[in-house]
TIRO-2110 file (N, C-alpha, C; in Angstrom, 1 decimal):
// TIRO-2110
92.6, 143.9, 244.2, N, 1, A
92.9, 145.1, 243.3, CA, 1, A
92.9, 146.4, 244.1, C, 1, A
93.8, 147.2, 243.5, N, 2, A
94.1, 148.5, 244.2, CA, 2, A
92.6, 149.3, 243.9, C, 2, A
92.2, 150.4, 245.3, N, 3, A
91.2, 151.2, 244.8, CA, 3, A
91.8, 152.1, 244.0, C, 3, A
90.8, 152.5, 243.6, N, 4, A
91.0, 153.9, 242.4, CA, 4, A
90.7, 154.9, 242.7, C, 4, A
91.5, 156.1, 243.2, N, 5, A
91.2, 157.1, 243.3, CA, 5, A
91.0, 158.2, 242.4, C, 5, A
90.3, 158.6, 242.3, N, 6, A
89.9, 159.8, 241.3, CA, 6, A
90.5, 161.0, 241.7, C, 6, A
91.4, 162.2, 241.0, N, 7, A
92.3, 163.0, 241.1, CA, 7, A
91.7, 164.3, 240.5, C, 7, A
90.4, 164.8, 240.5, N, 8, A
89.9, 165.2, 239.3, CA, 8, A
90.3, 166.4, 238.8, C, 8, A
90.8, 166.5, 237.3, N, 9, A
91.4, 167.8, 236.4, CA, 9, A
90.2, 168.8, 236.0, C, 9, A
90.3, 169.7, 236.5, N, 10, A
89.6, 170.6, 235.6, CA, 10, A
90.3, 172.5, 235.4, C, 10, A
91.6, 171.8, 235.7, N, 11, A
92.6, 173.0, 234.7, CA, 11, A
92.6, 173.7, 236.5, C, 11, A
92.5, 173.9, 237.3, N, 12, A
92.8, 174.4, 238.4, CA, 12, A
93.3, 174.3, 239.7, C, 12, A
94.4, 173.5, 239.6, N, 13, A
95.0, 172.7, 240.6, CA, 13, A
96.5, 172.1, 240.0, C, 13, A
97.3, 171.9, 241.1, N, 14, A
98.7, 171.4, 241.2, CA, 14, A
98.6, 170.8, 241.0, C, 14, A
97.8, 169.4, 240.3, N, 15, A
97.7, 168.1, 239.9, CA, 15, A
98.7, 167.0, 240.6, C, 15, A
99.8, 167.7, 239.6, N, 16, A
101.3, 166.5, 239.8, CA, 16, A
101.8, 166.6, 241.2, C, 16, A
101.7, 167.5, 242.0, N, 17, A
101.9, 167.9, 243.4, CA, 17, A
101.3, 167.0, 244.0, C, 17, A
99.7, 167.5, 244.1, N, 18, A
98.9, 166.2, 245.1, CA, 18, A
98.5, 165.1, 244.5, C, 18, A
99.0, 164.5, 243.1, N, 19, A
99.3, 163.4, 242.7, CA, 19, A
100.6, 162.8, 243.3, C, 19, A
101.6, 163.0, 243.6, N, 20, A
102.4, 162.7, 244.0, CA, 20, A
102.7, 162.7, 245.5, C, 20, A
101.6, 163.4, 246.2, N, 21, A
101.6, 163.4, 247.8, CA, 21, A
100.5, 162.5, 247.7, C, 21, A
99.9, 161.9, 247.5, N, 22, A
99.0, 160.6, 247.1, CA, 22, A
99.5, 159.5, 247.1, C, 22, A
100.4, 159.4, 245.9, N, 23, A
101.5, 158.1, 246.2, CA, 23, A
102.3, 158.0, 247.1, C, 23, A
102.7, 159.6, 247.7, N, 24, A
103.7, 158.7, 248.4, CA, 24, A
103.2, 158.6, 250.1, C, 24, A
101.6, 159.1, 250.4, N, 25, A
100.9, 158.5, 251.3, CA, 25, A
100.2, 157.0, 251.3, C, 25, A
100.6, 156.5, 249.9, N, 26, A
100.0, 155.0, 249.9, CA, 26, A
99.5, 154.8, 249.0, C, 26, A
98.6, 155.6, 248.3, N, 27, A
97.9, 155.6, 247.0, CA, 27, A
98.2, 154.8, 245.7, C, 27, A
97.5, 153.2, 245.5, N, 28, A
98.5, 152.6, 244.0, CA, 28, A
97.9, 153.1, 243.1, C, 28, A
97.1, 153.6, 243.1, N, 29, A
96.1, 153.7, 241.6, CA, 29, A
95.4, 155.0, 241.9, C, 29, A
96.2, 156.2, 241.2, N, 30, A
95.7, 157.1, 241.6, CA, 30, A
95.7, 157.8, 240.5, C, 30, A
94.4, 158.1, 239.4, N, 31, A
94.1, 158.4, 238.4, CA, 31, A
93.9, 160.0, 238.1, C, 31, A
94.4, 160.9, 237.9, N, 32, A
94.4, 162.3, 237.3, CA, 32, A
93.1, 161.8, 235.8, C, 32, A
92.4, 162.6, 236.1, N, 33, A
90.8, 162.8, 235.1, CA, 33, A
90.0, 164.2, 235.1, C, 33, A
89.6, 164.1, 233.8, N, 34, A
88.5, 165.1, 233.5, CA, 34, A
87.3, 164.4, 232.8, C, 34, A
87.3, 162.8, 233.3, N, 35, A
86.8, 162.3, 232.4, CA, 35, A
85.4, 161.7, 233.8, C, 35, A
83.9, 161.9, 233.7, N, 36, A
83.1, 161.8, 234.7, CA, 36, A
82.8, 160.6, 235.0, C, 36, A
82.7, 159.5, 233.9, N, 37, A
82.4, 158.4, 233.9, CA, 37, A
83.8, 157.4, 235.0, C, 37, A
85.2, 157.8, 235.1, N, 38, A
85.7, 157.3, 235.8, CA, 38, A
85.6, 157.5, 237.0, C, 38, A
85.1, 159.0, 237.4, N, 39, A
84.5, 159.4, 238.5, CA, 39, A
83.6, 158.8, 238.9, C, 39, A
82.7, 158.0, 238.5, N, 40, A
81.4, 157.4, 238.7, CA, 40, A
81.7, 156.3, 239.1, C, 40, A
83.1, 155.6, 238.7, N, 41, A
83.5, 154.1, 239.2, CA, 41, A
84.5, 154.6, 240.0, C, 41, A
84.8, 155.3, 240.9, N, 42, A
86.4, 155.5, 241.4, CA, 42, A
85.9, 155.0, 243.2, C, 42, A
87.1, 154.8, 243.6, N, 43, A
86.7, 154.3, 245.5, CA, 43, A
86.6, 155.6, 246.2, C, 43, A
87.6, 156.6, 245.7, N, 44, A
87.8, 157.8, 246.5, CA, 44, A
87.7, 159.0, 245.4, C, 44, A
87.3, 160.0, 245.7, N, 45, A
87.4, 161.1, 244.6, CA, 45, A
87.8, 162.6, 245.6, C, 45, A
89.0, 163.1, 244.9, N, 46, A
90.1, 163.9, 245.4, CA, 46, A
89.8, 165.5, 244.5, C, 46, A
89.2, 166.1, 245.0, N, 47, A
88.7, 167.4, 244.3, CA, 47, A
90.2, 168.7, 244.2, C, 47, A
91.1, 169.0, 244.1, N, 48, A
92.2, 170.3, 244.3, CA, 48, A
91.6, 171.6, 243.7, C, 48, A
92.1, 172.7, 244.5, N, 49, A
92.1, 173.5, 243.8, CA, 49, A
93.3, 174.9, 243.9, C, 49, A
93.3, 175.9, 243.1, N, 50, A
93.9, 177.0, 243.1, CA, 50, A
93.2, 177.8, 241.8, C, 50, A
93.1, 179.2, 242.5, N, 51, A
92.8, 180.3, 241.8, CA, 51, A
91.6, 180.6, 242.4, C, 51, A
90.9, 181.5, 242.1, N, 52, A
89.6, 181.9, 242.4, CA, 52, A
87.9, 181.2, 242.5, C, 52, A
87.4, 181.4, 243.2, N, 53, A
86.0, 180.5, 243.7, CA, 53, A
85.2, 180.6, 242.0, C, 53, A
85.3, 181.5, 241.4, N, 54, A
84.4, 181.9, 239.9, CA, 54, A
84.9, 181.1, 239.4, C, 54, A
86.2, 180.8, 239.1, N, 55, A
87.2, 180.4, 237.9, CA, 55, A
87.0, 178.9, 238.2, C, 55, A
87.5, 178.1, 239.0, N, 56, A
87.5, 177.3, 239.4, CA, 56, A
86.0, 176.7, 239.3, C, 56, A
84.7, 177.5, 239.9, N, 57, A
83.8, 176.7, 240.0, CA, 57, A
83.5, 176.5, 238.3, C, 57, A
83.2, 177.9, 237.5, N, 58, A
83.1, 177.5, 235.8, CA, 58, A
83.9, 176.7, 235.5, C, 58, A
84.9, 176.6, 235.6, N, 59, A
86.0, 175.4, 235.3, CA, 59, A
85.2, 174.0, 235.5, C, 59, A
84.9, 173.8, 236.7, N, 60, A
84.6, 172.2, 237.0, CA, 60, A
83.0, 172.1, 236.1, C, 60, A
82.2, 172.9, 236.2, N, 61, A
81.2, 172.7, 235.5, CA, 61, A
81.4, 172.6, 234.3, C, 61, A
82.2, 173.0, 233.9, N, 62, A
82.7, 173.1, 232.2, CA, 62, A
83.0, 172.5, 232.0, C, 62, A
83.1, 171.2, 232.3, N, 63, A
83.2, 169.3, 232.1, CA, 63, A
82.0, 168.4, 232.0, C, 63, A
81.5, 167.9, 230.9, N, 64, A
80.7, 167.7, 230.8, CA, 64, A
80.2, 166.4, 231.8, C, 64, A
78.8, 166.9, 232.8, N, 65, A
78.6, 165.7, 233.5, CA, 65, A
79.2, 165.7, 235.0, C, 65, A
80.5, 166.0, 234.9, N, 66, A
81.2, 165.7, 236.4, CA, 66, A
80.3, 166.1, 237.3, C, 66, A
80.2, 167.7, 238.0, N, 67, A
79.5, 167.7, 239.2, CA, 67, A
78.5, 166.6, 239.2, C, 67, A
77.6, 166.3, 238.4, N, 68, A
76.3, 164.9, 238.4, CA, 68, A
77.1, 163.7, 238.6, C, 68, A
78.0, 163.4, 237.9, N, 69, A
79.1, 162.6, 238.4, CA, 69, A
79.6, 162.4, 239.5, C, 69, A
80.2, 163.5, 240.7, N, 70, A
80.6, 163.4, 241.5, CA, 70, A
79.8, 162.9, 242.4, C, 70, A
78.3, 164.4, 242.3, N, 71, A
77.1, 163.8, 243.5, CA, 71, A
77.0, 162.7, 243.3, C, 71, A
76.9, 161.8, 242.1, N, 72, A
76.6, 160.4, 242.2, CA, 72, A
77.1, 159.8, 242.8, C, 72, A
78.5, 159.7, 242.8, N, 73, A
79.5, 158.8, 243.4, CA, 73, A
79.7, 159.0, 244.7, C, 73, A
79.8, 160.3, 245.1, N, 74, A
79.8, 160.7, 246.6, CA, 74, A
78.3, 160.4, 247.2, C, 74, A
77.7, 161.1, 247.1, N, 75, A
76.6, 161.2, 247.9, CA, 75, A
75.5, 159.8, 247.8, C, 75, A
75.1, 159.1, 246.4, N, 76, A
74.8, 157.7, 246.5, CA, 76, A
75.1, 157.1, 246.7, C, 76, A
76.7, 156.9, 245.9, N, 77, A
77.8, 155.6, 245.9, CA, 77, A
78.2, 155.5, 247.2, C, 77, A
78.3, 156.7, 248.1, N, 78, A
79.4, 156.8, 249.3, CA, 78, A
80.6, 156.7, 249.2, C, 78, A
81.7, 156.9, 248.0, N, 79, A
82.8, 157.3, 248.1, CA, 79, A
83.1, 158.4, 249.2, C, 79, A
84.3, 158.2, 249.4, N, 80, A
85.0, 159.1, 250.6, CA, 80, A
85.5, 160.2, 249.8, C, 80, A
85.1, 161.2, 250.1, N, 81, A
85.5, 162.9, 249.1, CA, 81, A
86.3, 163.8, 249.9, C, 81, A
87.6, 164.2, 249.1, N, 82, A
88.3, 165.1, 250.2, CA, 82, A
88.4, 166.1, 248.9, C, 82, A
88.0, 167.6, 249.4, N, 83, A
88.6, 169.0, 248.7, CA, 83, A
89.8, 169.5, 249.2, C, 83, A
90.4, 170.1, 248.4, N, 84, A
91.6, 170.8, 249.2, CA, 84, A
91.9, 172.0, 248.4, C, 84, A
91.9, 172.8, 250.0, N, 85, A
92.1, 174.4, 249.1, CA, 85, A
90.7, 175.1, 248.4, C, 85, A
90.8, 175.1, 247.2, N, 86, A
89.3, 175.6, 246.9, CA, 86, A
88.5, 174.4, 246.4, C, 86, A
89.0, 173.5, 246.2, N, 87, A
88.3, 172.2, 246.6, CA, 87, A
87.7, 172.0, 247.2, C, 87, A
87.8, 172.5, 248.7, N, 88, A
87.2, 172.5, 249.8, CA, 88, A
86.0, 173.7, 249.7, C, 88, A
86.3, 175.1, 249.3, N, 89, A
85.7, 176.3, 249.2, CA, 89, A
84.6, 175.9, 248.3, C, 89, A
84.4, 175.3, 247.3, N, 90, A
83.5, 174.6, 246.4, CA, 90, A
82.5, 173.9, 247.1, C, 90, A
82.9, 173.5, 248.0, N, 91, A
81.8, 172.4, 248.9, CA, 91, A
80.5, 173.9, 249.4, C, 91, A
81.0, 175.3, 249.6, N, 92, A
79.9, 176.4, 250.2, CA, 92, A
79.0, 176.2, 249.3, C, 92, A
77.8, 176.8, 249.4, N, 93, A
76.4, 177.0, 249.3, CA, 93, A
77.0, 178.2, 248.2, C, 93, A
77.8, 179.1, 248.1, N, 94, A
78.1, 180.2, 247.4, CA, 94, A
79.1, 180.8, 247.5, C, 94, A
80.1, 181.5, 246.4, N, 95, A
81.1, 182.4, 246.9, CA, 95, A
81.2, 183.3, 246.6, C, 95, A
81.4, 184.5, 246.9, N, 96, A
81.8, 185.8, 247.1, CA, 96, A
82.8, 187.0, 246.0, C, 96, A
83.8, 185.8, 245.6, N, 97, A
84.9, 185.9, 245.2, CA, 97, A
84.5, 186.3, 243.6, C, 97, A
84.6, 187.7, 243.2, N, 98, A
84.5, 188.6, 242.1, CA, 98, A
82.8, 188.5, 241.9, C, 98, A
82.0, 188.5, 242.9, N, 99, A
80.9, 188.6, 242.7, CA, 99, A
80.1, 187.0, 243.3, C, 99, A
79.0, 187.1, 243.4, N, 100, A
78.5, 185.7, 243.6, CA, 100, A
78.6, 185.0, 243.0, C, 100, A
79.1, 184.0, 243.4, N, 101, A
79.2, 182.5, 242.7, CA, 101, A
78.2, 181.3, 243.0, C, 101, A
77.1, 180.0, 242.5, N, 102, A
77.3, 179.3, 243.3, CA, 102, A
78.2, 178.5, 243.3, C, 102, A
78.0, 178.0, 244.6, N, 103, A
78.5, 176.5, 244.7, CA, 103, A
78.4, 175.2, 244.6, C, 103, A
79.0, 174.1, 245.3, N, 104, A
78.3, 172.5, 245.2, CA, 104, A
76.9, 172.4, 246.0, C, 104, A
77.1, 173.5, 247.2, N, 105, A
76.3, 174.1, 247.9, CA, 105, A
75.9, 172.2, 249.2, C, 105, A
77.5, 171.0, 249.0, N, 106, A
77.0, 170.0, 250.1, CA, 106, A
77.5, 170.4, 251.4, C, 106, A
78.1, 171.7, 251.4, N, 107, A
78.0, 172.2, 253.1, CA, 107, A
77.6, 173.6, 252.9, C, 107, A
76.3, 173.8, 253.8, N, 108, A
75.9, 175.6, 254.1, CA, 108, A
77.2, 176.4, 254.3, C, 108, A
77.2, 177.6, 253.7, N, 109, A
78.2, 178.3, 253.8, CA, 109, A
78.2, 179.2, 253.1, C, 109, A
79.1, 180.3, 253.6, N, 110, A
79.8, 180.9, 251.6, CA, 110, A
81.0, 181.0, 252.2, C, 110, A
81.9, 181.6, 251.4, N, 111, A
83.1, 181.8, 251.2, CA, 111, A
83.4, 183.2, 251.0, C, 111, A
84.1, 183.6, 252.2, N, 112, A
84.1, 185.4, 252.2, CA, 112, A
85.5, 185.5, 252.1, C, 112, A
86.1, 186.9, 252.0, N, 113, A
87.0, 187.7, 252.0, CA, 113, A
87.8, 187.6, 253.3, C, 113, A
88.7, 187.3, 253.9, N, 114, A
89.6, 187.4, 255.7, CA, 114, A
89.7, 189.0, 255.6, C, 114, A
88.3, 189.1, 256.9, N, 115, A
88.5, 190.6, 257.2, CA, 115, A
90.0, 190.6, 257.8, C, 115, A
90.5, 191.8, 257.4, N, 116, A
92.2, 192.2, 258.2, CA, 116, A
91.5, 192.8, 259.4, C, 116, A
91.6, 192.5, 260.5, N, 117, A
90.6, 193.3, 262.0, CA, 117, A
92.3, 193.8, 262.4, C, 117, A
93.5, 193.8, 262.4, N, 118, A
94.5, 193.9, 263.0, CA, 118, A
95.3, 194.4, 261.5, C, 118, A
95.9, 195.4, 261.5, N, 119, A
97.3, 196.5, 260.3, CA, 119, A
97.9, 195.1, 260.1, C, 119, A
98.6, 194.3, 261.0, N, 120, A
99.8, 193.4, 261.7, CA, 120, A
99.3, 191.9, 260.8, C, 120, A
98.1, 191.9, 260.0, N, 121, A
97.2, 190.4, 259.5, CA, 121, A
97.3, 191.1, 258.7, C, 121, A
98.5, 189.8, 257.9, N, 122, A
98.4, 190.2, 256.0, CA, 122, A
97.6, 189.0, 255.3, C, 122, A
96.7, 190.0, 254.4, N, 123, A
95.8, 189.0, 253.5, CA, 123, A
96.8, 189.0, 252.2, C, 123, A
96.9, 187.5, 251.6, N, 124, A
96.5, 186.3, 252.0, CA, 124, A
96.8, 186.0, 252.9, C, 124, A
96.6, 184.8, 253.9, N, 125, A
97.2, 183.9, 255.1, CA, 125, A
98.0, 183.2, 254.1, C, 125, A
99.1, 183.3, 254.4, N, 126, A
100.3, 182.7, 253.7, CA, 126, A
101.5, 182.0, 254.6, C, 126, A
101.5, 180.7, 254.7, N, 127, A
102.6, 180.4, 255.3, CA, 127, A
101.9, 179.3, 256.4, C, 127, A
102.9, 179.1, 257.3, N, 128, A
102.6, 177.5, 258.1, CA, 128, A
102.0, 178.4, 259.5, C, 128, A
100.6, 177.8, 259.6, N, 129, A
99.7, 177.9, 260.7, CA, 129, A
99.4, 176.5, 261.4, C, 129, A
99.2, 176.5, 263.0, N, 130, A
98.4, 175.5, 263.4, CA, 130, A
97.2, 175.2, 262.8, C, 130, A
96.9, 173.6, 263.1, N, 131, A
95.3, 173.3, 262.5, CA, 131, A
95.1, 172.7, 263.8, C, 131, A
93.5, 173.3, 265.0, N, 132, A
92.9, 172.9, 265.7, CA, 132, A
92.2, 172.0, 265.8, C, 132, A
91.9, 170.3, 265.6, N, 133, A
90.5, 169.7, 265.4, CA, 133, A
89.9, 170.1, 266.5, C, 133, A
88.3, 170.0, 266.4, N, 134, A
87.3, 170.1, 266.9, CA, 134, A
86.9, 168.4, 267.1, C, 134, A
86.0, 168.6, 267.8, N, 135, A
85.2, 167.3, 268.5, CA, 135, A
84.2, 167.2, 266.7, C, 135, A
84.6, 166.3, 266.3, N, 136, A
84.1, 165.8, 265.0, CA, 136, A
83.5, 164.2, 264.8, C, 136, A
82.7, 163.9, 265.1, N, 137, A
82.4, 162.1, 264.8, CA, 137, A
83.2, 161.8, 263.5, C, 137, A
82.7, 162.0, 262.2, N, 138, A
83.1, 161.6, 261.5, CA, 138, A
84.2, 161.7, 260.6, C, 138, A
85.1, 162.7, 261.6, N, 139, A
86.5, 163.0, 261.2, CA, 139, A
87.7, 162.3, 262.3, C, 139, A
86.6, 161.9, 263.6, N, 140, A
87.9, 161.7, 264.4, CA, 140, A
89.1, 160.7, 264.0, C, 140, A
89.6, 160.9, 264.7, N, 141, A
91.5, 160.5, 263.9, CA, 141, A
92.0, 161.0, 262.8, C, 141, A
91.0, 161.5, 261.4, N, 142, A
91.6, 162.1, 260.6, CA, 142, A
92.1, 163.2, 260.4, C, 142, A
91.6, 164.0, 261.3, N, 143, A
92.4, 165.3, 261.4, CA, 143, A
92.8, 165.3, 262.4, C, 143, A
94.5, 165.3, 262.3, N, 144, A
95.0, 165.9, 263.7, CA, 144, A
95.6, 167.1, 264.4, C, 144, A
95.8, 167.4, 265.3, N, 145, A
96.7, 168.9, 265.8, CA, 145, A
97.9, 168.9, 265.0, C, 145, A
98.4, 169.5, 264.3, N, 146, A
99.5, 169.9, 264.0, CA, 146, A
100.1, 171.4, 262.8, C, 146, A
100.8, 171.3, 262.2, N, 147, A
100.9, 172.6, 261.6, CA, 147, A
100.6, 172.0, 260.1, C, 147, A
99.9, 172.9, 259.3, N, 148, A
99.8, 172.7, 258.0, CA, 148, A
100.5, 174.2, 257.2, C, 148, A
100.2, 174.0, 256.0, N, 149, A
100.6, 175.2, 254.8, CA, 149, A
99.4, 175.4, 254.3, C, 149, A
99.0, 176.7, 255.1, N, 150, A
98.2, 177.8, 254.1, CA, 150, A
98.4, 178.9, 252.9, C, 150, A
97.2, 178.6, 252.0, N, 151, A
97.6, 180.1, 251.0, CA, 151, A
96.1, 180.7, 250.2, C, 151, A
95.8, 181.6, 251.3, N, 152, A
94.1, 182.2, 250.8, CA, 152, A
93.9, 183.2, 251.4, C, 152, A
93.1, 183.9, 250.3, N, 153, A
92.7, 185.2, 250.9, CA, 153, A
91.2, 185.1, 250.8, C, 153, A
90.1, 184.3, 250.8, N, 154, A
89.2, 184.0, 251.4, CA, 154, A
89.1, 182.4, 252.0, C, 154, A
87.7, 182.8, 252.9, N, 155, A
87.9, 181.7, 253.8, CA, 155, A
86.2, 181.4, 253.8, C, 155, A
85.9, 179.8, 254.6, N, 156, A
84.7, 179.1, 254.3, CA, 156, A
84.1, 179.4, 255.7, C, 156, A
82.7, 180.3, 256.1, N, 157, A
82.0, 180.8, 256.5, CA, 157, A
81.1, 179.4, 256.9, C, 157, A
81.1, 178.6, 257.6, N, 158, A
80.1, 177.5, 257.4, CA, 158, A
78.8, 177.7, 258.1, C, 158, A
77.8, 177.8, 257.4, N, 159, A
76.2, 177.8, 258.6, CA, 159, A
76.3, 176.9, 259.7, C, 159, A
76.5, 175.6, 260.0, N, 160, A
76.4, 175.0, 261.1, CA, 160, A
77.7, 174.5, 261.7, C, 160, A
77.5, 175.0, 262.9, N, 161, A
79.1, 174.4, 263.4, CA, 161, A
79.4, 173.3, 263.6, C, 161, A
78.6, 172.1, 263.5, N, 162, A
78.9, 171.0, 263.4, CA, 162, A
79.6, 170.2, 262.4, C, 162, A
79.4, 171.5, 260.9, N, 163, A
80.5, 171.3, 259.5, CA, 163, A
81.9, 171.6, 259.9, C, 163, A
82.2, 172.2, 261.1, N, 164, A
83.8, 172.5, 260.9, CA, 164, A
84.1, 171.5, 262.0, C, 164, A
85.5, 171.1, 261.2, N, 165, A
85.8, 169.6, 261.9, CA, 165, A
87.4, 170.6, 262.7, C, 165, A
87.9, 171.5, 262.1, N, 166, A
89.4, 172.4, 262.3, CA, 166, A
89.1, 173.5, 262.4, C, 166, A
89.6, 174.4, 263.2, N, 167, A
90.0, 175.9, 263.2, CA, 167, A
91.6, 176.2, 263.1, C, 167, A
91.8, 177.3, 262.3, N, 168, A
93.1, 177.8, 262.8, CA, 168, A
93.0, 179.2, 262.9, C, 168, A
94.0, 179.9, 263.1, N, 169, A
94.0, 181.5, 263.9, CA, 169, A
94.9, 182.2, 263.2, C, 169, A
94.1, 183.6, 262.5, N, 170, A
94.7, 184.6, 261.6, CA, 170, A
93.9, 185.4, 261.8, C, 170, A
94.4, 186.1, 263.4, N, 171, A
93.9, 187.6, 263.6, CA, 171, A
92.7, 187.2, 263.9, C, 171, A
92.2, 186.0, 264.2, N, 172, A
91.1, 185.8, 264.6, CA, 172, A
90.6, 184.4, 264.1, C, 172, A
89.7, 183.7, 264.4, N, 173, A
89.3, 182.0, 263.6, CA, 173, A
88.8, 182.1, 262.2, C, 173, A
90.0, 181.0, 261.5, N, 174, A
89.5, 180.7, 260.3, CA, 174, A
88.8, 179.2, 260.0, C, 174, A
88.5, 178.6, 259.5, N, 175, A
87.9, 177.2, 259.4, CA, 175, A
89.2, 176.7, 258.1, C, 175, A
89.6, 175.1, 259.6, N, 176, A
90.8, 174.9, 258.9, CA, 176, A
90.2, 173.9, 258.1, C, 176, A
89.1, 173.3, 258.2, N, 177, A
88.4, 172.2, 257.7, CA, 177, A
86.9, 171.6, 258.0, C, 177, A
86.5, 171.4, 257.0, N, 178, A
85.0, 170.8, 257.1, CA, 178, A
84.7, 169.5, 257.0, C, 178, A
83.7, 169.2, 257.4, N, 179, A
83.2, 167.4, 257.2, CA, 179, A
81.6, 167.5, 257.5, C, 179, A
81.1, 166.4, 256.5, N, 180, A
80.0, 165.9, 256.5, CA, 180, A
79.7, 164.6, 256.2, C, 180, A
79.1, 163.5, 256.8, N, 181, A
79.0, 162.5, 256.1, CA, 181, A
80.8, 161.7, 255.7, C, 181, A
80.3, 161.5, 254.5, N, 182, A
81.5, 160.8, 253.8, CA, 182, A
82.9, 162.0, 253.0, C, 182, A
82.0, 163.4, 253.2, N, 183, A
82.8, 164.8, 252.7, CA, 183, A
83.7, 165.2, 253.7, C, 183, A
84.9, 165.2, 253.4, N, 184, A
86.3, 166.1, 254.1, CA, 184, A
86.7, 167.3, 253.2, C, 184, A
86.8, 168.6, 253.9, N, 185, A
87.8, 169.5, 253.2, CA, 185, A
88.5, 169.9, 253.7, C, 185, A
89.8, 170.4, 253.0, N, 186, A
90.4, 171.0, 254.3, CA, 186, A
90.9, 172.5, 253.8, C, 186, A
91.4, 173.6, 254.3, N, 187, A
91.5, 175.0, 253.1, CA, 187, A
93.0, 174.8, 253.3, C, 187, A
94.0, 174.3, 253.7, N, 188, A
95.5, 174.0, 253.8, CA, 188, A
96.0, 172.9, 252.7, C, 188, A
96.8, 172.7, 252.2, N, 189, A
97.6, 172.5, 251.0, CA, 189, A
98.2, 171.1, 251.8, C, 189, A
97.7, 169.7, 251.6, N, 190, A
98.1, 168.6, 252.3, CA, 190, A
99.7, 168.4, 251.2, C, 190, A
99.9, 168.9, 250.2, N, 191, A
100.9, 167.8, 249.6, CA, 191, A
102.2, 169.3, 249.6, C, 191, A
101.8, 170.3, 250.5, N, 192, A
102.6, 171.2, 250.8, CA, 192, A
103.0, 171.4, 252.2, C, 192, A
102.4, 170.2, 253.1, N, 193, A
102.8, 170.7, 254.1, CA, 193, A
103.5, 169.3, 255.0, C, 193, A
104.2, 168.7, 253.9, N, 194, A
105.5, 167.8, 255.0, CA, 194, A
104.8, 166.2, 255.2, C, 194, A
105.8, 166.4, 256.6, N, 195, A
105.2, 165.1, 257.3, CA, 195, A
103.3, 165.2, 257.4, C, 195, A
102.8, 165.9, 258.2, N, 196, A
102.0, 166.4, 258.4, CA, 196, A
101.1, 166.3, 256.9, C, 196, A
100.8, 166.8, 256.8, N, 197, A
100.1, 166.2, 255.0, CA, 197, A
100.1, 165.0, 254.6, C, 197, A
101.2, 164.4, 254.4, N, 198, A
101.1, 163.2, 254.3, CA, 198, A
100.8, 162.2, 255.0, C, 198, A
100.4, 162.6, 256.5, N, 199, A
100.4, 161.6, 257.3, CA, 199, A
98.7, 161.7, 257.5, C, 199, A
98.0, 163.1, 257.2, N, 200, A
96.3, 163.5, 256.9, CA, 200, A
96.3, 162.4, 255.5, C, 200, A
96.7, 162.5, 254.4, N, 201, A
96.3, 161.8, 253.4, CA, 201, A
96.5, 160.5, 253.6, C, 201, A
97.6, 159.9, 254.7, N, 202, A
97.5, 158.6, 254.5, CA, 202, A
96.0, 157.9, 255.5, C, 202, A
95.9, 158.7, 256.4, N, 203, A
94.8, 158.5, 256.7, CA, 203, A
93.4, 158.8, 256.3, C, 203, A
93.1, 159.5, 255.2, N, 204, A
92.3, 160.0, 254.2, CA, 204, A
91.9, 158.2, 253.4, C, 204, A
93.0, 158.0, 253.1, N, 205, A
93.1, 156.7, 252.0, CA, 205, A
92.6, 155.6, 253.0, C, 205, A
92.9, 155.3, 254.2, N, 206, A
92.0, 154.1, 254.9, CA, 206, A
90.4, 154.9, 255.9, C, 206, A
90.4, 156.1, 255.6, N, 207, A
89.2, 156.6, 256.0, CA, 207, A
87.8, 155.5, 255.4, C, 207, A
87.1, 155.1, 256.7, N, 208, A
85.6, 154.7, 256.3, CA, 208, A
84.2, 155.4, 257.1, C, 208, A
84.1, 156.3, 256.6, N, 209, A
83.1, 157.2, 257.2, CA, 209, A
81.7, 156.2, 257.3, C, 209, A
END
């Protein structure tokens, strides 16, 4: 039987986009939910986001159960968890973004503002940048060198450098991605950025951390 991946809805994310860059990285059973209990049986669980760290984070809690859901499935179960975007920004300790937020708080961090240090660095980072991996154990082969699609005007601040698995460069280092354990994020838009995206998510789906 096909695994089940969990897609989860909570009103802030492209859904049908990285539903559909899902299948056509390999994905048979790839379930769009706001429902926690399916999250609790799923093989993989796929967090998206867009809009703001506040909006986004009350959004997911405003489903009854899920976050308890998730940690369950992630962190006891060991499902393999990938954020994307503010997906990924959700994994900080806190965000910034129209005031303090918390967060899932499963990677130290917050999530700040991209100082502009240069006139010539427009916020947001908008558009196709390199993604650097770093020396990562439990990302290696998952993330590889190549160019992704960025779109953020803040960025994940991580406390230990051993959580950033990517760098990329806007006027200075941004963190193109984190990992812990059985957790991947990445702040680049996998089902916007081509070959490349799809070729991260197909290796996301046979990922065994």
């Amino acid at each position: 039987m096909a695994e089940v991946l969990a897609l989860i809805d909570y009103g802030a994310g492209n859904l049908q986009s990285v539903a559909n860059a899902l299948r056509a990285a390999g994905a048979e059973n790839v379930r769009v939910t706001d429902n926690a209990d399916v999250v609790r049986a799923a093989d993989r669980v796929v967090l998206p986001g867009v809009g703001s760290f506040r909006a986004c984070a009350e959004g997911l809690r405003a489903i009854p159960h899920m976050v308890e859901a998730m940690t369950e499935r992630v962190h006891v179960g060991g499902a393999p968890f990938l954020g994307i975007c503010v997906g990924m920004q959700l994994l900080a300790t806190r965000g910034l973004e129209h005031g303090e937020t918390p967060g899932l708080d499963w990677i130290a961090g917050e999530v700040r503002l991209i100082e502009r240090t240069d006139p010539a660095i427009k916020v947001p980072h908008m558009g196709w940048n390199a993604v650097s991996p770093g020396h990562h154990d439990r990302t290696a082969g998952l993330i590889e060198k190549g160019e992704a699609y960025f779109l953020h005007s803040y960025h994940f601040a991580a406390e230990e450098a051993e959580a950033v698995a990517a760098m990329t460069d806007h006027g200075g280092g941004l963190v193109a991605a984190v990992a812990k354990d059985n957790v991947v994020g990445v702040q680049f838009h996998p089902e916007k950025s081509q070959a490349y995206g799809l070729s991260l998510l197909a290796r996301f789906l046979e990922w065994k951390p």
